[in-house]
Each structure stands twice: as C-alpha cells, then as structure tokens.
DRENSE-576888 format. One record per atom (N, C-alpha, C): chain; x, y, z. Coordinates in nm, 4 decimals. Layout:
REM residues N
+-------+----------+----------+----------+
! chain !       xx !       yy !       zz !
+-------+----------+----------+----------+
!     A !        X !        Y !        Z !
...
+-------+----------+----------+----------+
//
This chain:
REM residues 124
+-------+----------+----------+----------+
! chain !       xx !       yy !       zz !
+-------+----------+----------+----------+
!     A !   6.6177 !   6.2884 !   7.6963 !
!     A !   6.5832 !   6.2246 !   7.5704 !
!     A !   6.6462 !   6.3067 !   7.4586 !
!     A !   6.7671 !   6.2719 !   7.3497 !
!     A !   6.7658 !   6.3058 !   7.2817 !
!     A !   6.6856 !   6.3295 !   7.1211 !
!     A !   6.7448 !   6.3946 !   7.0323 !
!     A !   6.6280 !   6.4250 !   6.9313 !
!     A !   6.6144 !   6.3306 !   6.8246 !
!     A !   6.6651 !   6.2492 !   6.8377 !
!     A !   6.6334 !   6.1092 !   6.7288 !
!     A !   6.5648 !   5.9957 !   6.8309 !
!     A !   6.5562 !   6.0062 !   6.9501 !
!     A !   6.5091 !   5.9077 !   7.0076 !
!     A !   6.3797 !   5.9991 !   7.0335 !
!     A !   6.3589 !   6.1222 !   7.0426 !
!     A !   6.2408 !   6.1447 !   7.0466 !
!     A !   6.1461 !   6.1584 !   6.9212 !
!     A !   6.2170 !   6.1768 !   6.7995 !
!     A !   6.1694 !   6.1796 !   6.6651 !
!     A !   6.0975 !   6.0356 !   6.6988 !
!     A !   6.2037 !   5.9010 !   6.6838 !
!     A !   6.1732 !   5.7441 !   6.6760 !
!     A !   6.0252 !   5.7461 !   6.7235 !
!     A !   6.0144 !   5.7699 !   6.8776 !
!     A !   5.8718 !   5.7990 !   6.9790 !
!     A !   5.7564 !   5.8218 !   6.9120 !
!     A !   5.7821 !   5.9811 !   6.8304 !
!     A !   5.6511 !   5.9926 !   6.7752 !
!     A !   5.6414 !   5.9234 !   6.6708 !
!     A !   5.7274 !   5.8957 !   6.5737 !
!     A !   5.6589 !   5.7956 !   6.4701 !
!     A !   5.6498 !   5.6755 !   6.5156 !
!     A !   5.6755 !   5.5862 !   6.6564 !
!     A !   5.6105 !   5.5078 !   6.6622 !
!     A !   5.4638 !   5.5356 !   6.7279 !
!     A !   5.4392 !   5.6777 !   6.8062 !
!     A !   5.2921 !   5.6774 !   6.8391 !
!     A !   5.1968 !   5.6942 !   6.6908 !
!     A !   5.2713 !   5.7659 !   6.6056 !
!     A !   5.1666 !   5.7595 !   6.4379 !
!     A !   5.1435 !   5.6774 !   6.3952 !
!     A !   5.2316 !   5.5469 !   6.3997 !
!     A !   5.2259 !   5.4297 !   6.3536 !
!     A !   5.0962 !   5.3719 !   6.4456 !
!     A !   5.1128 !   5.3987 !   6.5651 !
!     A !   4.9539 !   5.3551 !   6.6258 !
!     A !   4.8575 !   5.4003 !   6.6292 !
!     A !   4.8376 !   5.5443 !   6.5666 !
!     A !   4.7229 !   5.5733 !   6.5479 !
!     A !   4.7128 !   5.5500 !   6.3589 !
!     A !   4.8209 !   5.5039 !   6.3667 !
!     A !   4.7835 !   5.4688 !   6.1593 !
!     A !   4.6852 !   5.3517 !   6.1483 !
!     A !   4.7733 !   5.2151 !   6.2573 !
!     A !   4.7586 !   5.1189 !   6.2429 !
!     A !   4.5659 !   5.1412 !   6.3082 !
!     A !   4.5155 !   5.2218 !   6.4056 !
!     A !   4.3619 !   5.2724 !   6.4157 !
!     A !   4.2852 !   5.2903 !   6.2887 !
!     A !   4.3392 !   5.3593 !   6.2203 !
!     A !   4.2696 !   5.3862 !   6.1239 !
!     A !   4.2721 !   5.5096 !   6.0649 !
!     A !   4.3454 !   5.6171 !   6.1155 !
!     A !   4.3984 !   5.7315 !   6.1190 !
!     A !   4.4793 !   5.7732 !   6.0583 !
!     A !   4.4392 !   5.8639 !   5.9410 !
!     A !   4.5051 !   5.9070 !   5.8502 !
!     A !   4.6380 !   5.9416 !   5.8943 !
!     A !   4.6895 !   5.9847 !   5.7879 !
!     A !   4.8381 !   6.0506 !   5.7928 !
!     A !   4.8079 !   6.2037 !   5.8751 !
!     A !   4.7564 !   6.2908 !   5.7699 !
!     A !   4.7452 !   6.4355 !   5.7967 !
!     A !   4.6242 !   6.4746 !   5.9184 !
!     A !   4.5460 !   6.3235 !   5.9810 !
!     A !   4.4745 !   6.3569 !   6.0745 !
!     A !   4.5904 !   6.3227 !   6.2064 !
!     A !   4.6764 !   6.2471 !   6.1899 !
!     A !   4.7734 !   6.2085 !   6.3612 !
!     A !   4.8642 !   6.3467 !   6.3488 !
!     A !   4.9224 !   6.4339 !   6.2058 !
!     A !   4.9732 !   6.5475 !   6.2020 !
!     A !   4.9025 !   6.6631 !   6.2673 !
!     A !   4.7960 !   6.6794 !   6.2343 !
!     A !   4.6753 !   6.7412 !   6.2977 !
!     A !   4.6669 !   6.7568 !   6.4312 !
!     A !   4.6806 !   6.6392 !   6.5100 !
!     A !   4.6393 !   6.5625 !   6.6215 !
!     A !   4.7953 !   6.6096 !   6.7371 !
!     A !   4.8957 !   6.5668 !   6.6341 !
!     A !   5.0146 !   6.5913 !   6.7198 !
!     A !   5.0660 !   6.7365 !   6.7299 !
!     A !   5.0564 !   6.8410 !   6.5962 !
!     A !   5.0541 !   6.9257 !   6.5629 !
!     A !   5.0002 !   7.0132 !   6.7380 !
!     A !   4.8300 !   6.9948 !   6.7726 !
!     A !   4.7875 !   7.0594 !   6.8696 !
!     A !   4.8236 !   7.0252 !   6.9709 !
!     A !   4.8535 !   6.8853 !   6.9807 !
!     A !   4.9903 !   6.8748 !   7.1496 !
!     A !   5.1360 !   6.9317 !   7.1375 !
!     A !   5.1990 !   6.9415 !   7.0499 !
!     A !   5.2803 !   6.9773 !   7.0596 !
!     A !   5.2699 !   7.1461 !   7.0848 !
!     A !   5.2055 !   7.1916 !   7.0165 !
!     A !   5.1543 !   7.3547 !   7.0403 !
!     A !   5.1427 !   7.3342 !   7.2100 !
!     A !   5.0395 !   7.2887 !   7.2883 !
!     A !   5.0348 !   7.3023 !   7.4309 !
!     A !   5.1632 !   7.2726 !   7.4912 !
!     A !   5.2314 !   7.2029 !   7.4620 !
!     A !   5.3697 !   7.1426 !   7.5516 !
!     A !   5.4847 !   7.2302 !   7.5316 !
!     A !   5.5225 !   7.3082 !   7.3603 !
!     A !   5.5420 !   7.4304 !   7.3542 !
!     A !   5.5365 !   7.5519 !   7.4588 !
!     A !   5.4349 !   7.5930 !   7.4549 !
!     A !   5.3964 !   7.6967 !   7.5260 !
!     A !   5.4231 !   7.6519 !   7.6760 !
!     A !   5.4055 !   7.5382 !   7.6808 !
!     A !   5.4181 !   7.5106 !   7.8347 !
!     A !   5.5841 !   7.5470 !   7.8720 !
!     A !   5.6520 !   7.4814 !   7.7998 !
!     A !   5.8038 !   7.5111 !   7.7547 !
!     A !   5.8360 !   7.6325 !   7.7696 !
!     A !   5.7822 !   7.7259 !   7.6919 !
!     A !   5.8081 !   7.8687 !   7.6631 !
!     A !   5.7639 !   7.9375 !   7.8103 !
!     A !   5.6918 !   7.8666 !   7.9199 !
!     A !   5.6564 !   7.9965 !   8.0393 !
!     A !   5.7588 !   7.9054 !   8.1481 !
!     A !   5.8506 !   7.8522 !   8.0887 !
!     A !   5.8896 !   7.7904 !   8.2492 !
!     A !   6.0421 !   7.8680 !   8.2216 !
!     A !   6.1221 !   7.8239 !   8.3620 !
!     A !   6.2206 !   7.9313 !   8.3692 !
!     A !   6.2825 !   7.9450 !   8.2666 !
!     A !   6.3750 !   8.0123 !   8.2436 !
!     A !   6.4657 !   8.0442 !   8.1155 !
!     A !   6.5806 !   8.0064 !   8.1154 !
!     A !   6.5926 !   7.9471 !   7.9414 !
!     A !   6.7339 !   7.8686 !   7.9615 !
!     A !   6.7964 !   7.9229 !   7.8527 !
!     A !   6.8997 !   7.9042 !   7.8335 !
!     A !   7.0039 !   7.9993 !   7.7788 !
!     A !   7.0089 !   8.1286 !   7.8054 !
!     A !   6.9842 !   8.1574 !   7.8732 !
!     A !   6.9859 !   8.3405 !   7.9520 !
!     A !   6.8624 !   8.3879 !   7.8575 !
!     A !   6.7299 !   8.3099 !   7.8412 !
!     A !   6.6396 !   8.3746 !   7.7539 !
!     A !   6.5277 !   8.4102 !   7.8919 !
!     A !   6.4221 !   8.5186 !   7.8170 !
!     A !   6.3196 !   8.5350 !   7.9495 !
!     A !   6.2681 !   8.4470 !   7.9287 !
!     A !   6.1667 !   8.3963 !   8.0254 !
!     A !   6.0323 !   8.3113 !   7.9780 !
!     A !   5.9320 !   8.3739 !   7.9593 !
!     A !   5.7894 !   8.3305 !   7.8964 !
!     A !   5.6801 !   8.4163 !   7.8207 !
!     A !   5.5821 !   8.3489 !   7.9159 !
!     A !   5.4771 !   8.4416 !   7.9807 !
!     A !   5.3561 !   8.3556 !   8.0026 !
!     A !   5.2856 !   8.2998 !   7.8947 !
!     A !   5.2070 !   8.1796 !   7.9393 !
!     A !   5.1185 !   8.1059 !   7.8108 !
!     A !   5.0510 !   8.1717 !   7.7709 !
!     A !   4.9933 !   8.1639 !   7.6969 !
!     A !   4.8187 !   8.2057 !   7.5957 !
!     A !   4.7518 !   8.1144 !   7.6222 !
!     A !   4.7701 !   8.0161 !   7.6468 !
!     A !   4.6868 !   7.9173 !   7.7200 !
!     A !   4.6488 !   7.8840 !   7.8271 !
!     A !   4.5008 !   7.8699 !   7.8569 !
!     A !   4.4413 !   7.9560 !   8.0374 !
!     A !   4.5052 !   7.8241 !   8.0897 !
!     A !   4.5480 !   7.8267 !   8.1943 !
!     A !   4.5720 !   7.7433 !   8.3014 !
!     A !   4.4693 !   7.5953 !   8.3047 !
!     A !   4.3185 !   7.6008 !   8.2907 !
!     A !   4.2660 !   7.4882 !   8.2787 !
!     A !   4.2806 !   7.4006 !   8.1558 !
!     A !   4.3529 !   7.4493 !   8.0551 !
!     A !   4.3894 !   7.4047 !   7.9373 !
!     A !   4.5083 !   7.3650 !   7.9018 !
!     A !   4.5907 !   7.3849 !   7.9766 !
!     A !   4.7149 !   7.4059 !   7.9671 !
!     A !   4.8352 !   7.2666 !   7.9829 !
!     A !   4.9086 !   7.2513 !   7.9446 !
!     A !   4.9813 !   7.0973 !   7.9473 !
!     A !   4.9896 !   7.0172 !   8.0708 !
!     A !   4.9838 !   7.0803 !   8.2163 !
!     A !   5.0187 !   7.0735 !   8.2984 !
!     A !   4.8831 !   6.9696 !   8.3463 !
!     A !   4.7534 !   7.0405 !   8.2903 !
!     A !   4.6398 !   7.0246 !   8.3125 !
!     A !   4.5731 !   6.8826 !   8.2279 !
!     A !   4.6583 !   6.8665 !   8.1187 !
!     A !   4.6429 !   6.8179 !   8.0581 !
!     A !   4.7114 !   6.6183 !   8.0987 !
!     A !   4.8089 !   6.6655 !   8.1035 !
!     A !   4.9070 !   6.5935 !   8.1747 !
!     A !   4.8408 !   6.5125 !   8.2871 !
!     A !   4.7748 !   6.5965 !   8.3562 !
!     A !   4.7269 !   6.5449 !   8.4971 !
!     A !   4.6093 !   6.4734 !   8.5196 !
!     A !   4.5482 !   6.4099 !   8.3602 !
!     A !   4.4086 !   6.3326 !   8.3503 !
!     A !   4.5231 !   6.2042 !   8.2703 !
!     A !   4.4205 !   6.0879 !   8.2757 !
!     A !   4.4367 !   5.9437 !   8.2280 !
!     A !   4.3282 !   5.8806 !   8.2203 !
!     A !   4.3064 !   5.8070 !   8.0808 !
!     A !   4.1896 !   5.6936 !   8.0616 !
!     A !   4.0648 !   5.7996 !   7.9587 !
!     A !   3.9828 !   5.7992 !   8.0383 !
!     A !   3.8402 !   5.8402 !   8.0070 !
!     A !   3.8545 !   6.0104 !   8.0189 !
!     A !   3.9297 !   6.0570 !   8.1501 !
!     A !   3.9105 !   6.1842 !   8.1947 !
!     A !   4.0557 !   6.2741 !   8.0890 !
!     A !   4.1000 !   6.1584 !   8.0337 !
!     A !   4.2119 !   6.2531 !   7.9600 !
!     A !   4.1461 !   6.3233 !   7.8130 !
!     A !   4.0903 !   6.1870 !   7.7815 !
!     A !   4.0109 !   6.1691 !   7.6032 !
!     A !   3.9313 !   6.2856 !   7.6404 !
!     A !   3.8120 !   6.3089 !   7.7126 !
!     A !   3.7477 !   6.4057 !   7.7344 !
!     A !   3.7931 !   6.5614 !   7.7289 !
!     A !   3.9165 !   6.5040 !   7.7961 !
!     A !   3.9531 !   6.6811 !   7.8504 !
!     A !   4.0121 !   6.7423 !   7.6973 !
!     A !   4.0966 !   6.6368 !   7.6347 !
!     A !   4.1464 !   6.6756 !   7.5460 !
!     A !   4.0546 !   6.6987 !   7.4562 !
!     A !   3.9200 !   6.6856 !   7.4470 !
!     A !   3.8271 !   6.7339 !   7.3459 !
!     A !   3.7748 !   6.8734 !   7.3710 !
!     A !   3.7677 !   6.8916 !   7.5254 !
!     A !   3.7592 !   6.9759 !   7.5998 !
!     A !   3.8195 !   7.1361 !   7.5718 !
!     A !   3.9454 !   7.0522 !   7.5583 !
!     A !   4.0493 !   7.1516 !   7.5743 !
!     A !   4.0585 !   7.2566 !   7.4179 !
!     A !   4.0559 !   7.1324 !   7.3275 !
!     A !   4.0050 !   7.2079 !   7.1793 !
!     A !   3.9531 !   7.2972 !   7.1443 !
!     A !   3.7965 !   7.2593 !   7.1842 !
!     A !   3.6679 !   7.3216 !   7.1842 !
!     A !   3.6670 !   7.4801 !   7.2357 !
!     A !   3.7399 !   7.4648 !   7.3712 !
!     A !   3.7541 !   7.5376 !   7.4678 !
!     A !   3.8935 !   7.7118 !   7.3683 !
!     A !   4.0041 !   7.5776 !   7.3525 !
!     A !   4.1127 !   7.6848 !   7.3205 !
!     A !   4.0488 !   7.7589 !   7.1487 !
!     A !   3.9368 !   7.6949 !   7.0968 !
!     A !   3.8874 !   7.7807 !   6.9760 !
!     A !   3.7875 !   7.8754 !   7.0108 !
!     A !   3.7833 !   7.8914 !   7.0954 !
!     A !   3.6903 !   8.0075 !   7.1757 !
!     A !   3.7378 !   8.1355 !   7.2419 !
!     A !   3.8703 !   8.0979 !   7.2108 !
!     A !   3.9586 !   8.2457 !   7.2830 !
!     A !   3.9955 !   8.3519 !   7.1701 !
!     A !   4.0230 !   8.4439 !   7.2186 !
!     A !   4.0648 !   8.5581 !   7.0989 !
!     A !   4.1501 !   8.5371 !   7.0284 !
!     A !   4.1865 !   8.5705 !   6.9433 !
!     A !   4.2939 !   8.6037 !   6.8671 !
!     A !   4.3598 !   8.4988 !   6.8285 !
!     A !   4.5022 !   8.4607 !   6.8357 !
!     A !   4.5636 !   8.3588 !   6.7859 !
!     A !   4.5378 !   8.2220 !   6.7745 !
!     A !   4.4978 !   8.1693 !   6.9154 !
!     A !   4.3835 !   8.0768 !   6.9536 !
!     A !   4.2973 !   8.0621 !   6.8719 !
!     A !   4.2302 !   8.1504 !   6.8480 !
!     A !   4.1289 !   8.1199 !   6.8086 !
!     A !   4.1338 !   8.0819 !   6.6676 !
!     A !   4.2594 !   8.1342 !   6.6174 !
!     A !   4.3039 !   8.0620 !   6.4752 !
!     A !   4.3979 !   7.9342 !   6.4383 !
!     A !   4.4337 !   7.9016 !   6.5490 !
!     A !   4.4789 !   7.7170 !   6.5270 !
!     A !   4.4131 !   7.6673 !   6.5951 !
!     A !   4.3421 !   7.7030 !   6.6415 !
!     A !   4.2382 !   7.5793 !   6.7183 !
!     A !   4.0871 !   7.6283 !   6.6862 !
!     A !   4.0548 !   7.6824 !   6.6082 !
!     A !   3.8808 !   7.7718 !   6.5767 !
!     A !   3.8017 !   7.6234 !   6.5324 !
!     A !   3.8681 !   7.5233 !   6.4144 !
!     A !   3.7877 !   7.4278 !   6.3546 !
!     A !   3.8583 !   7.2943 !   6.4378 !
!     A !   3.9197 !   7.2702 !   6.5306 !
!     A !   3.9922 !   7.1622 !   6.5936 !
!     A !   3.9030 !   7.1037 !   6.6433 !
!     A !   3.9605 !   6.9102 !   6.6231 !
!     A !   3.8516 !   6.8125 !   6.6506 !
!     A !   3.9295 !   6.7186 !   6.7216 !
!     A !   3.8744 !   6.6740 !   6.8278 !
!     A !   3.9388 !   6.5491 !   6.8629 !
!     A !   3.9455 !   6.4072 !   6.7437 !
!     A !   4.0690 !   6.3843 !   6.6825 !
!     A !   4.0026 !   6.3339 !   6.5935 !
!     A !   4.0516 !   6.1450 !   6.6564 !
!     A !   4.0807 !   6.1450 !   6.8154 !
!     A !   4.0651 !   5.9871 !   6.8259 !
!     A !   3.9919 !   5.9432 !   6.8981 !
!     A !   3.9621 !   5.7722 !   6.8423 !
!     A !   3.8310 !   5.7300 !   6.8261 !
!     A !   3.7949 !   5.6561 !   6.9401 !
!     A !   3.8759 !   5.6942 !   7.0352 !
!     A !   3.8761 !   5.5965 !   7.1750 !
!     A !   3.9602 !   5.6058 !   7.2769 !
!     A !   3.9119 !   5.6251 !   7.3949 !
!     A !   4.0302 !   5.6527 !   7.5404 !
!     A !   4.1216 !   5.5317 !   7.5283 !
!     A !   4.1594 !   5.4618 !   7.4421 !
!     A !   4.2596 !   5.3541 !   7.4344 !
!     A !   4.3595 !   5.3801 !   7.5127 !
!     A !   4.4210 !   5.5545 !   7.4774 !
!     A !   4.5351 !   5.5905 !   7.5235 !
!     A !   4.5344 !   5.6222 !   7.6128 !
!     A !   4.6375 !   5.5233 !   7.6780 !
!     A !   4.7129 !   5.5655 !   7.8486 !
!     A !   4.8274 !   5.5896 !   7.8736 !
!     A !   4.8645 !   5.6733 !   7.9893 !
!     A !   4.9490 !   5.7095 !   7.9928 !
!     A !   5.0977 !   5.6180 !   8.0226 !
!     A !   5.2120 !   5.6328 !   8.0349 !
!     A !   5.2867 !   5.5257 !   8.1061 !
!     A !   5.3170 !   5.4226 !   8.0036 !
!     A !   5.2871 !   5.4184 !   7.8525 !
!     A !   5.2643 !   5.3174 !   7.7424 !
!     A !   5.3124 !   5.4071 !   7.6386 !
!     A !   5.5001 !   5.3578 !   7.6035 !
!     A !   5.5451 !   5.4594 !   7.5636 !
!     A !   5.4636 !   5.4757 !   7.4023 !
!     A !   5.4082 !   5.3840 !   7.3548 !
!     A !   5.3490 !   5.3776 !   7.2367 !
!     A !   5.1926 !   5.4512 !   7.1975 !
!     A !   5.1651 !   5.5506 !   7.3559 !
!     A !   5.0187 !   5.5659 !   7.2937 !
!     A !   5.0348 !   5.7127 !   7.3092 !
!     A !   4.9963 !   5.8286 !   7.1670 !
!     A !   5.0216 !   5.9312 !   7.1538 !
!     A !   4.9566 !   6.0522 !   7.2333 !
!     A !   4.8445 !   6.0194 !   7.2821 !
!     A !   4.8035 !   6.1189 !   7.3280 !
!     A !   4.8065 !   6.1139 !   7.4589 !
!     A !   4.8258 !   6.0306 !   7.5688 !
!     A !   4.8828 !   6.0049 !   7.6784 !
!     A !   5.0100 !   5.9961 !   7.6734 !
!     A !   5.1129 !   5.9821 !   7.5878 !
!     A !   5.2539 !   5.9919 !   7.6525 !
!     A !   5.3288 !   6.0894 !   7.5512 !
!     A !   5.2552 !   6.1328 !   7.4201 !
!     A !   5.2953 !   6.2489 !   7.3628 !
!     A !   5.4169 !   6.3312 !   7.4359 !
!     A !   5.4621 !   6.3114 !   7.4700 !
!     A !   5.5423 !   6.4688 !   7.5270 !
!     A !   5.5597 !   6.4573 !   7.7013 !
!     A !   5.4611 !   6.3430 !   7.7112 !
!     A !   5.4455 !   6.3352 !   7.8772 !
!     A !   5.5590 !   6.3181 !   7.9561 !
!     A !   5.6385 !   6.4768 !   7.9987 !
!     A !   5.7464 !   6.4220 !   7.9963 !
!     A !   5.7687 !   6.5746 !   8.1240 !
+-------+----------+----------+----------+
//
C-alpha cells in the first residue's frame, strides 16, 4: 500500500466515524492511539534498512498483534481494555494513554470492511 492510498483509507475511516457522530479531534484521538500500537509493533519486528529493531513498551496482551486477533464484540472490548490497561503502566504509557477513552459508540466495526476504523485501521 502506498502513502496516498493509505492517507485516502484513513480519511475515509474518519469520514465514518464523522458520519457516527464523532467529532473531528475525538477520531484524531482514537486513531492517534492505534496508530501508536501498530507503530511500536513496527518498531520490534526485524530491521529494515540495516536499522536494529526495539522491543515494544507494550506488554504482549496489549499489543497490535493482540489486538488484531479479536473481531465484533471481543475487539470493541479489548480495545477499551487495552486503554485502560496501557494507562496503568509506568512511565511513558502512562502519559499517552493515563486519561484514554474508548471513545466508539458501538462494535459496528469489523474487520475485513475496508471502511471501518478500528477493525481495519492498519489491519494489515
């Protein structure tokens, strides 16, 4: 996927959580903390351009992989889960994710539906 076709992606998943009811700076919010997990997930896998890779800061039950691997009911959950959870850790953690809210209003999102953000966010 290149980077204008993946730009296109997410503003059409904002556009569906706009068209919800969902502010601007709450789907920024929202995408902001997936993209942080998929990041990091990025950052511990092998290394490309002759760079090292970093282990995550993010425990393994939290982690994109983990994240990735729920759909429907068990995703919405986890991802509230996962919030709650990653504002409870020390240090850095605990400062982008300390006040983090799930802020959508329904397991609508599934995965496999290139239009729904929090199931296909990044699902990649």
């Amino acid at each position: 996927m290149n980077t204008s076709t993946l730009v296109q992606k997410l503003w059409n998943d904002c556009n569906v959580l706009r068209d919800d009811g969902m502010s601007y700076g709450d789907y920024v919010e929202q995408l902001t903390y997936l993209l942080f997990l998929k990041m990091a997930d990025e950052r511990s896998r092998p290394p490309l351009n002759g760079q090292m890779s970093q282990a995550s800061p993010i425990p393994a039950a939290y982690a994109w992989p983990a994240l990735r691997a729920k759909d429907g009911d068990a995703l919405f959950d986890h991802d509230r889960h996962t919030l709650e959870a990653l504002g409870r850790q020390p240090g850095t953690l605990a400062l982008i994710f300390g006040k983090a809210q799930n802020k959508f209003r329904e397991a609508k999102l599934r995965p496999g539906d290139g239009s729904q953000l929090l199931a296909a966010g990044g699902r990649t």
